[in-house]
C-alpha positions as CSV (number, residue, x, y, z in Angstrom):
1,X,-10.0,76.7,-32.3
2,X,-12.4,75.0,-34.6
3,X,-12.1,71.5,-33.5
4,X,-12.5,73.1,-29.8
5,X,-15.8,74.4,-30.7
6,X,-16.6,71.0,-32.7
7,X,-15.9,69.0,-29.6
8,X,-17.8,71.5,-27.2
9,X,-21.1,71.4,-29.8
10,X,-20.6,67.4,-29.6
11,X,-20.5,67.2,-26.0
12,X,-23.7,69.9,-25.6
13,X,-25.6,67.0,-28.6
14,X,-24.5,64.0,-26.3
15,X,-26.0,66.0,-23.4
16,X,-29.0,67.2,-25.2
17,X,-29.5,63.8,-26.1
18,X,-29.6,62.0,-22.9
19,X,-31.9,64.9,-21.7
20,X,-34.1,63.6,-24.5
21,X,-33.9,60.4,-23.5
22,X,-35.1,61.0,-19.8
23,X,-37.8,63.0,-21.1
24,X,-39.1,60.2,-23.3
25,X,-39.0,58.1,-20.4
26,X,-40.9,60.7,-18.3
27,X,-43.0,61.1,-21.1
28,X,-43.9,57.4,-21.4
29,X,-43.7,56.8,-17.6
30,X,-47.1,55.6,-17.0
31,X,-46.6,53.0,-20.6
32,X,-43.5,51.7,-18.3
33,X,-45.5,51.3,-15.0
34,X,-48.1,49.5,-16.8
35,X,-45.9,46.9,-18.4
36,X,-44.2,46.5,-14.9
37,X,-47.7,45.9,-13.6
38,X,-49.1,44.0,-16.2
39,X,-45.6,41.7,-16.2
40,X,-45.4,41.4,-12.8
41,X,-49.3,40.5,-12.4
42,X,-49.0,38.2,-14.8
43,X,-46.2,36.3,-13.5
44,X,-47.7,36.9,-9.8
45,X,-50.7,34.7,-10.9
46,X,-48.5,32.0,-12.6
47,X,-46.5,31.6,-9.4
48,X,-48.8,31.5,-6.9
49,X,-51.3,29.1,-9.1
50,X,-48.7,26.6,-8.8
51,X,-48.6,24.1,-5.8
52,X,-46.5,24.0,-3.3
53,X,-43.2,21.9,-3.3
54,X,-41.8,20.6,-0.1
55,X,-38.4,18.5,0.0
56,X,-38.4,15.4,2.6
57,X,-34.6,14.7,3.2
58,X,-33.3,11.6,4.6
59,X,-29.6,11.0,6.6
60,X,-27.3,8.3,6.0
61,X,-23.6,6.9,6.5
62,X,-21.8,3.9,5.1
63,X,-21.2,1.4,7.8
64,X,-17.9,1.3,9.5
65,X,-16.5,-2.4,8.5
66,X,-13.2,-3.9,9.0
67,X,-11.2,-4.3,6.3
68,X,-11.7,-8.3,4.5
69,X,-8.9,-10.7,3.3
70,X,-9.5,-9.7,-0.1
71,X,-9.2,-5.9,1.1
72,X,-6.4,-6.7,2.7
73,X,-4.9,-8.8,0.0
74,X,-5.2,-5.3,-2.4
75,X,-3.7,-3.2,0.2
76,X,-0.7,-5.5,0.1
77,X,-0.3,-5.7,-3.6
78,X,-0.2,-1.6,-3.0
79,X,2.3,-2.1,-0.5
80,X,4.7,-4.2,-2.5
81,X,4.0,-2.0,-5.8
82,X,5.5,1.0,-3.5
83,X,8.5,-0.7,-2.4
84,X,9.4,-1.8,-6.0
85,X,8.7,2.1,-7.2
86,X,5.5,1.2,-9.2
87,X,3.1,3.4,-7.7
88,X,1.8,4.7,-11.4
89,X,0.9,1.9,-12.1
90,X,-0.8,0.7,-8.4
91,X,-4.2,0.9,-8.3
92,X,-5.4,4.4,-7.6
93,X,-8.4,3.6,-4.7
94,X,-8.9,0.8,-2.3
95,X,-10.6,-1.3,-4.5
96,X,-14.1,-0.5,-3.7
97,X,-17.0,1.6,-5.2
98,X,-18.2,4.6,-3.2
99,X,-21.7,4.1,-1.7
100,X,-23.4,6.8,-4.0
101,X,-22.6,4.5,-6.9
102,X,-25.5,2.6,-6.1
103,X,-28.0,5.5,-5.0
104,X,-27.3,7.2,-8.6
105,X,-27.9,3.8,-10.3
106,X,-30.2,3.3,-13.2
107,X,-31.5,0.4,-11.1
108,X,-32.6,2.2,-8.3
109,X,-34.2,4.7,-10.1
110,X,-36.6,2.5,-12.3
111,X,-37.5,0.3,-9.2
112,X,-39.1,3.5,-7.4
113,X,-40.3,5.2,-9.9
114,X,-41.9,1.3,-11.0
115,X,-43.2,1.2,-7.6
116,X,-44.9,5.2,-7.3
117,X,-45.8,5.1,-10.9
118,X,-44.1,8.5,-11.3
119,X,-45.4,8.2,-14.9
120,X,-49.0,8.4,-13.7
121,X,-48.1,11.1,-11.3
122,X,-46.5,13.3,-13.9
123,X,-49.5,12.6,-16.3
124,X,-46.4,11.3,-18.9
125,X,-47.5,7.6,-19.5
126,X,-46.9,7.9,-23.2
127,X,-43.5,9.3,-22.7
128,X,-40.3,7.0,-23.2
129,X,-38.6,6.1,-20.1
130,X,-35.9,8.3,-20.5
131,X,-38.1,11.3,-19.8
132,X,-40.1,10.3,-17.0
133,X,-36.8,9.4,-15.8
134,X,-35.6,12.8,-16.3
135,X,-38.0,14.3,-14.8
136,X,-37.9,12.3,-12.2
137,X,-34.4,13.2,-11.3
138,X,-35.0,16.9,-11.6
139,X,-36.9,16.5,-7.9
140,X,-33.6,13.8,-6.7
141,X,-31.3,15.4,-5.2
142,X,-28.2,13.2,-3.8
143,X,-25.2,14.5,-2.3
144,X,-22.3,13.5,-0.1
145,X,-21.6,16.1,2.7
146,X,-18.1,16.9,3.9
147,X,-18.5,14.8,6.8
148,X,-18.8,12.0,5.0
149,X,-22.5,11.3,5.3
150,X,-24.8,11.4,2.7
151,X,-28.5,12.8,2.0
152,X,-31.3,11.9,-0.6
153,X,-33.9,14.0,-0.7
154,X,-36.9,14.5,-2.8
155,X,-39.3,17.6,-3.8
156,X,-43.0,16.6,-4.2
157,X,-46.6,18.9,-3.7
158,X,-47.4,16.0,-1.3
159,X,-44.9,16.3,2.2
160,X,-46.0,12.7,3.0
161,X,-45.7,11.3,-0.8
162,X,-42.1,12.5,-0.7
163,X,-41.1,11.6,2.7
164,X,-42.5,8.0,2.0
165,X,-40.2,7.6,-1.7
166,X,-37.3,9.2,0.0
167,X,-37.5,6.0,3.0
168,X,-38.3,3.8,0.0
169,X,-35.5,5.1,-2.1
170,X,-33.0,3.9,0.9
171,X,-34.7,0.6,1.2
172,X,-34.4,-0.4,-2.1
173,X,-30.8,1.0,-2.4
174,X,-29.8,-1.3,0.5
175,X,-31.4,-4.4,-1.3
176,X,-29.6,-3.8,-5.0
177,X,-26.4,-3.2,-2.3
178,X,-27.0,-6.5,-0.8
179,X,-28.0,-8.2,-4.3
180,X,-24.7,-7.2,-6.0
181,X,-22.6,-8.4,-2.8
182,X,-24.0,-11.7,-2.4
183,X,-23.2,-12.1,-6.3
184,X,-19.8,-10.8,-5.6
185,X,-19.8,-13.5,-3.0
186,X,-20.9,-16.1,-5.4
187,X,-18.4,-15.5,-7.8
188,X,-15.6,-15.2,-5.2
189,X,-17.2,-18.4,-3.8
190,X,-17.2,-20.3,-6.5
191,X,-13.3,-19.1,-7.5
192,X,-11.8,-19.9,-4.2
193,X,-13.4,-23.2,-3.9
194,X,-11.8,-24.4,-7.2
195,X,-8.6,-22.8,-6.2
196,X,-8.9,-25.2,-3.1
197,X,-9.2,-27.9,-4.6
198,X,-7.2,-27.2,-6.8
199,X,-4.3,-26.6,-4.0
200,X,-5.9,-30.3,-2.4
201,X,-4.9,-31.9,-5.6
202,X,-1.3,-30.7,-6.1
203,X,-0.5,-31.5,-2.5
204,X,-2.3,-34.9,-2.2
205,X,-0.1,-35.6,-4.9
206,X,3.3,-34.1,-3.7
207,X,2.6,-35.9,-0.4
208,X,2.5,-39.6,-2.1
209,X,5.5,-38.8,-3.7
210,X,7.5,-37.6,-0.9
211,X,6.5,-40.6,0.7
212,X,7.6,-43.1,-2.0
213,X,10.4,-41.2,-2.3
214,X,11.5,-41.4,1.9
215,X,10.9,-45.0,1.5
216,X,13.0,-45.5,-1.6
217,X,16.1,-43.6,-0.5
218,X,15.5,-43.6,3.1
219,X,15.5,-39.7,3.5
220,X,13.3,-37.7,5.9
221,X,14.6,-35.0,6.7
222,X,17.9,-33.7,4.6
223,X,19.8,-30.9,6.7
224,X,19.8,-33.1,9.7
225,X,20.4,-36.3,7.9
226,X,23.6,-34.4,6.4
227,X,24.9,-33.0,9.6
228,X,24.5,-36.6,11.0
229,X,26.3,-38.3,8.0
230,X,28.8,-35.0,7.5
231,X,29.9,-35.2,11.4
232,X,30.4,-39.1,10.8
233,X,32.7,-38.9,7.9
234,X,34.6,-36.4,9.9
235,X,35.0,-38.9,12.6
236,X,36.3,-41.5,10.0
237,X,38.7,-39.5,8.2
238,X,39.9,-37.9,11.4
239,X,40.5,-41.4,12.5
240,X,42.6,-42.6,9.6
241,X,44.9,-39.9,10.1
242,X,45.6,-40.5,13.7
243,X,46.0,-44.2,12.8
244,X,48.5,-43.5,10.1
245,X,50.4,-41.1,12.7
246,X,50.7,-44.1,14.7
247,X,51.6,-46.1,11.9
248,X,54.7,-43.7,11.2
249,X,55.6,-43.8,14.8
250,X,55.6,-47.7,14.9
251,X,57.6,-47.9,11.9
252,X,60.1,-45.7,13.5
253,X,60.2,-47.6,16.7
254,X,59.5,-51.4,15.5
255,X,60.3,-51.4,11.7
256,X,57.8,-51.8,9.0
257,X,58.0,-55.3,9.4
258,X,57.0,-55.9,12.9
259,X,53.5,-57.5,13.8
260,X,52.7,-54.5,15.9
261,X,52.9,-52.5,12.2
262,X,51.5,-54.7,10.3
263,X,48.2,-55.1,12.6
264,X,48.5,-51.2,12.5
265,X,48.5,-51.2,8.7
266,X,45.3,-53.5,8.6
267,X,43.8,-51.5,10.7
268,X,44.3,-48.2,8.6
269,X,43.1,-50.7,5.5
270,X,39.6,-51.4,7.4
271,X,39.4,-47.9,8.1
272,X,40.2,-46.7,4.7
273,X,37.4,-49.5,3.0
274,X,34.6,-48.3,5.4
275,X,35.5,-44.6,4.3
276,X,34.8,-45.9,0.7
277,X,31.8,-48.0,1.3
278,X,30.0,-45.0,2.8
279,X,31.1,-43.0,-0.1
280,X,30.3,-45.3,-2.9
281,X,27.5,-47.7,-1.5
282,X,24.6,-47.2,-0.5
283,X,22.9,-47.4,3.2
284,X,25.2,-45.4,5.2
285,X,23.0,-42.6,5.3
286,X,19.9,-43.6,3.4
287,X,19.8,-46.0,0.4
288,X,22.0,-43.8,-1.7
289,X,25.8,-43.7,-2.1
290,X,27.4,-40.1,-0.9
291,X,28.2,-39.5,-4.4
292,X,24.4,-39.3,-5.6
293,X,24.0,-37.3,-2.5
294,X,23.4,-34.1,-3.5
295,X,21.3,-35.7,-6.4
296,X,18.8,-37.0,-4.0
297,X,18.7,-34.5,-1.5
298,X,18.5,-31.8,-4.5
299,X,15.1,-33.7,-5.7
300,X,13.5,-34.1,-2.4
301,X,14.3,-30.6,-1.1
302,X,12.4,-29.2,-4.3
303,X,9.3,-31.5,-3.8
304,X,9.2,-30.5,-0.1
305,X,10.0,-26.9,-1.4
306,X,6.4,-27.0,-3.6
307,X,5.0,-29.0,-0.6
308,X,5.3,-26.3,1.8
309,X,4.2,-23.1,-1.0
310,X,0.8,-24.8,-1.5
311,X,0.6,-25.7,1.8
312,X,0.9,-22.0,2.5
313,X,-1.3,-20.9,-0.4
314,X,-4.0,-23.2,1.2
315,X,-3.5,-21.1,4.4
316,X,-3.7,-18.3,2.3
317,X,-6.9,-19.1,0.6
318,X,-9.0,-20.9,3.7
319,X,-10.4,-17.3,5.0
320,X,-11.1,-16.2,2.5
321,X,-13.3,-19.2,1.7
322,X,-14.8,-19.0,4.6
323,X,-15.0,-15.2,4.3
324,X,-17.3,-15.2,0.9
325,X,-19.6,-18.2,2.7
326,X,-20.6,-16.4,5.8
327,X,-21.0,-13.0,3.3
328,X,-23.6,-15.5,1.9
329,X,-25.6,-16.1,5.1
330,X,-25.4,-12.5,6.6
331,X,-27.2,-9.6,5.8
332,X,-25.5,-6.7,4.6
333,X,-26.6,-2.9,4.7
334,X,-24.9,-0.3,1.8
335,X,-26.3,2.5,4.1
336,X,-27.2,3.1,7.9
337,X,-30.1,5.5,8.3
338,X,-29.4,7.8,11.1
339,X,-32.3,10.3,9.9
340,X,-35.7,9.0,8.4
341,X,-37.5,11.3,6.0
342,X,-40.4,13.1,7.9
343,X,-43.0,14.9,5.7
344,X,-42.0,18.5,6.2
345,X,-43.8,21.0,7.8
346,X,-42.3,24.4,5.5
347,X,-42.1,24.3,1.7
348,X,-39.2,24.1,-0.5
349,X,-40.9,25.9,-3.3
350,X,-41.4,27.8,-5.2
351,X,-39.6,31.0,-3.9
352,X,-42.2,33.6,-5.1
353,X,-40.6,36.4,-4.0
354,X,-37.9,35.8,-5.9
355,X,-39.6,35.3,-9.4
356,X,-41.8,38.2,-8.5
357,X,-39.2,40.7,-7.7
358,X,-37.1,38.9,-10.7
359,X,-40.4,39.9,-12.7
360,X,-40.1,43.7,-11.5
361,X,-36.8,44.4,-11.9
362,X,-37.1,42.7,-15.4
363,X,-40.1,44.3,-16.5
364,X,-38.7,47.4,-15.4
365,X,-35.5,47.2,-17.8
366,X,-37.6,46.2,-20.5
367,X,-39.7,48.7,-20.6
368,X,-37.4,51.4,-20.3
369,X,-35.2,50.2,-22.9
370,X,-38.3,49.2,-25.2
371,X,-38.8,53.2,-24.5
372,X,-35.3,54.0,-25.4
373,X,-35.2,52.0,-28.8
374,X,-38.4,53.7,-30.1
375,X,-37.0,57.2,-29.2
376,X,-33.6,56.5,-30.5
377,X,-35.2,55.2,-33.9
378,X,-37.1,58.0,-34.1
379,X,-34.3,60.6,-33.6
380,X,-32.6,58.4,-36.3
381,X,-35.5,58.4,-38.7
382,X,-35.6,62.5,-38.2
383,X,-31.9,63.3,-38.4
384,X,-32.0,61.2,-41.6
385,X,-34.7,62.6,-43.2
386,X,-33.0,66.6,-42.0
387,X,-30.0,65.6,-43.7
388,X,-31.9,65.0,-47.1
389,X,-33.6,67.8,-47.1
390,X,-30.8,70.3,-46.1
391,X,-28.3,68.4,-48.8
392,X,-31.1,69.1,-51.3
């Protein structure tokens, strides 16, 4: 029973308490409206003192290209690193930088603000470059839209100041792009063409040996010259054997000591020492015996093996020597422009309404809970001092 009458005189102080505190803030209703005022007057002349912003934007996509040899060279190295299961280790993109790489660069960034003195035009000519930068960039605004286009655009008090830097910005983007190629090109350039002659060297020289060698040992072309020599020994040995068949049959019919055998015996002998001479001595088919053969035909196939790699290496490497010389001569564009920055006709800032009804709503809060604290500390300040006095 007690503790129901506790909780029921609790609940009437928590409700006698928040009566208090709307009263206070009755009480102090016109304090409250004048700080809203006075805050939101305040910050009404701050906002619309300041200039207007407006934000030229410019639209631009990649060109479309086909693919180079060395683009093509990468997406077969990808190709054969998949079939042999070593796609973690593969590289993970095409093998080229995304256009934005060179509209966020450092380089681009210094050249226009170099060329619009942003210093000057933010009064900061004795701040270090990393601020004017930085202030600089709080205006940029770059982005890459899902279509695959992208848009630069930049927020100045002047519509034709930053539809001018925006067009500039693109310009000089496009000539760091086409700096940085043509010193790609250079160094490919000047790689491939030692490569080349490189490749020249190895097979001038394999080709003066291959030809000493043919004229040494009389070779030219090793599968056909051993068909041609292979088919001939068959049609030696072949023959020995039918004339030793014979033989058999004419010693059978004659004896082995009748003329008719005995020219059929020389006969076999001839047979038998031209079988050996081609086997043992050279010139039968080339100026090497049969037995060094293999040898021979081992050594040449391996120097005509190299002969024909570098030859296709040299295939290999030709266009894309000529690729990396006409990259020198033509001119090459990062980005295609299909929307020029025009000075806008609408600012982009700054939202007043926003900051103004920000600066209400704020103001509002504040000053009721600057209302609320005072009360509550002086309720505080009273219950503490009525607890002194009634404990005395």
């Amino acid at each position: 029973m007690n503790e129901s009458k506790q909780e029921f005189h609790a609940n009437d102080d928590e409700r006698f308490d928040s009566l208090k505190i709307l009263a206070a803030i009755l009480k102090y209703k016109y304090f409250i409206i004048a700080f809203v005022i006075i805050v939101t007057g305040i910050t009404a002349i701050y906002w619309f003192s300041q200039a207007n912003y407006y934000k030229a934007t410019t639209n631009l996509v990649p060109p479309k290209t086909s693919g180079s040899a060395f683009e093509s060279m990468i997406g077969n190295i990808s190709s054969t690193l998949r079939n042999f299961g070593l796609t973690k280790i593969g590289p993970k993109t095409d093998g080229s930088y995304g256009p934005n790489v060179i509209l966020e660069s450092r380089t681009v960034q210094d050249s226009i603000i170099k060329i619009f003195d942003i210093a000057k035009r933010y009064e900061m000519e004795n701040e270090k470059e990393d601020l004017v930068r930085k202030a600089f960039e709080e205006n940029l605004d770059i982005s890459v839209e899902l279509d695959g286009n992208y848009t630069v655009s930049f927020s100045d008090k002047d519509p034709k100041f930053a539809a001018d830097l925006v067009n500039k910005y693109v310009d000089v983007a496009n000539a760091i792009s086409e700096q940085v190629f043509r010193r790609e090109s250079q160094v490919n350039l000047k790689y491939l063409e030692q490569r080349v002659n490189s490749t020249d060297s190895v097979l001038s020289f394999l080709t003066d040996t291959l030809q000493r060698f043919s004229r040494i040992y009389k070779i030219y072309e090793p599968e056909k010259q051993a068909i041609a020599v292979g088919e001939a020994l068959i049609e030696l040995r072949a023959e020995i054997i039918q004339q030793e068949i014979q033989l058999e049959l004419m010693k059978n019919r004659y004896g082995k000591n009748d003329p008719m055998t005995a020219m059929q015996r020389k006969v076999i002998d001839e047979l038998k020492s031209k079988l050996n001479d081609a086997e043992n001595i050279p010139g039968f088919s080339g100026n090497f015996s049969l037995k060094n053969a293999t040898k021979v035909g081992l050594e040449y196939t391996r120097m005509l093996t190299e002969y024909k790699t570098y030859t296709k290496v040299k295939a290999f490497l030709l266009p894309m020597l000529e690729e990396q010389k006409i990259n020198l001569l033509r001119t090459t564009y990062a980005f295609i422009v299909l929307d020029r920055a025009i000075p806008p006709d609408v600012k982009d800032g700054p939202k007043r309404s926003l900051y103004l009804l920000g600066a209400f709503f704020g103001s509002l809060f504040l000053g009721i809970l600057f209302v609320v604290v005072i009360f509550q500390y002086k309720e505080l300040k009273m219950r503490y001092y009525t607890y002194y006095k009634n404990k005395d």
